[in-house]
N, C-alpha and C positions, 0 to 999 in steps of 0.2 A: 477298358483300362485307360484311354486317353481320356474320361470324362472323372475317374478317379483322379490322375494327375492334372488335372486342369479347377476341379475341384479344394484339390489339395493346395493347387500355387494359389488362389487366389485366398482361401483362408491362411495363410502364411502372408502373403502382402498384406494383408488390413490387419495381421498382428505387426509388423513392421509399421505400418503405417500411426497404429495406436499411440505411441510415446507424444509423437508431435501434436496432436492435438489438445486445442485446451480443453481444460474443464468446462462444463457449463456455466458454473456462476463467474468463471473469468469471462470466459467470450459473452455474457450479455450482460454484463456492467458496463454501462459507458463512464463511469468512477471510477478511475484507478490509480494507482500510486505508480510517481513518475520515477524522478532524482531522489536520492537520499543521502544526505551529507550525512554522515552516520560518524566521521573523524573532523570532529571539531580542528581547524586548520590552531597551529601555532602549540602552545605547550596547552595540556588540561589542567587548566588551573583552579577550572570550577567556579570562576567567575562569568553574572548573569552575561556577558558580551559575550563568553567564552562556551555558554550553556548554548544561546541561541544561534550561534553557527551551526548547529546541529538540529539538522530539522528532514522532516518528510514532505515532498509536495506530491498535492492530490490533485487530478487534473481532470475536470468535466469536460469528457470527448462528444458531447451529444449538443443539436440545436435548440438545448431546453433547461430551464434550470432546472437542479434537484436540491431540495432535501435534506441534506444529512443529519437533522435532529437528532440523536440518541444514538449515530453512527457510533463507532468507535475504531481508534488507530493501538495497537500493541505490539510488543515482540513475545520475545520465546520465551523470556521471562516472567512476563505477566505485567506487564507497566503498560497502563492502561490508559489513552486518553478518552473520554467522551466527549462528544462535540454538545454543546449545549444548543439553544434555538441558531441554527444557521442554515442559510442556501449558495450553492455553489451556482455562478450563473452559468451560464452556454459558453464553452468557450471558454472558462475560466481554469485558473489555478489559483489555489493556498497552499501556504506553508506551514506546519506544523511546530512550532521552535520549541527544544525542550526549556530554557531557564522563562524567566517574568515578562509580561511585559503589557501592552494594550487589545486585546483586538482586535482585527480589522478586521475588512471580508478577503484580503488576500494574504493576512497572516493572524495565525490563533497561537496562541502559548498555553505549553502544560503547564506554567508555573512551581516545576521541580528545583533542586538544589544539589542534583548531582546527574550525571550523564547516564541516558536511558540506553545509546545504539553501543553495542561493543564495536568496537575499530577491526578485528580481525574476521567476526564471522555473526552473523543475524540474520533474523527475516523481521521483515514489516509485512504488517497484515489487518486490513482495513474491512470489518466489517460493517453489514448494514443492521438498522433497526432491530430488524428480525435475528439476529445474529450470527445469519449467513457470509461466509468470508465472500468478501466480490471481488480485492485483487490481492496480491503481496507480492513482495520484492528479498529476494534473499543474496546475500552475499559472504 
């Protein structure tokens, strides 16, 4: 009977314990989505100053660069960016901007015309190549 109950507690602690853990493709990506200004500050006016407040930073946690060619950033809607030829170095962060703009290796723009993150509720979700989600941010 005590090896029933003892049994018993421990498969009940590691269903407890289950919620807290991440998923596999989160905990081994070191590529994952940080901040995300997702409420363009001041009024939505829809202008490109007004579009690029609103962005997603990606941030390389590893001492190596990666990658992200053919990556892609989306919400729950389907708004889709792909990263075209780019590397994230070691260490680094990019920002994602939804309106126009040049860029860089520490900022890339969708070059949209209207606001991707809804202000009250979303997920960001950063897939790799292969099309496996590596990290998201929901709010």
């Amino acid at each position: 009977m005590k090896r029933l109950c003892l049994a018993l507690a421990a498969a009940l602690l590691s269903l407890l314990l289950l919620p807290v853990v991440a998923g596999p493709a989160q905990a081994a990506s070191a590529v994952r989505i940080g901040t995300v200004q997702y409420d363009s500050p001041g009024s939505d006016t829809g202008s490109n100053t007004s579009l690029n407040a609103e962005w997603v930073r990606i941030t390389n946690h590893s001492s190596v660069t990666k990658t992200l060619t053919g990556w892609t950033l989306r919400d729950t809607s389907n708004h889709v960016y792909k990263f075209g030829t780019f590397k994230l170095g070691a260490g680094k962060s990019v920002r994602i901007h939804t309106g126009k703009g040049s860029n860089t290796s520490a900022n890339r723009y969708q070059g949209r015309g209207w606001y991707v993150w809804n202000n009250t509720h979303d997920k960001a979700i950063l897939k790799n190549s292969a099309g496996t989600t590596v990290s998201t941010r929901s709010w």
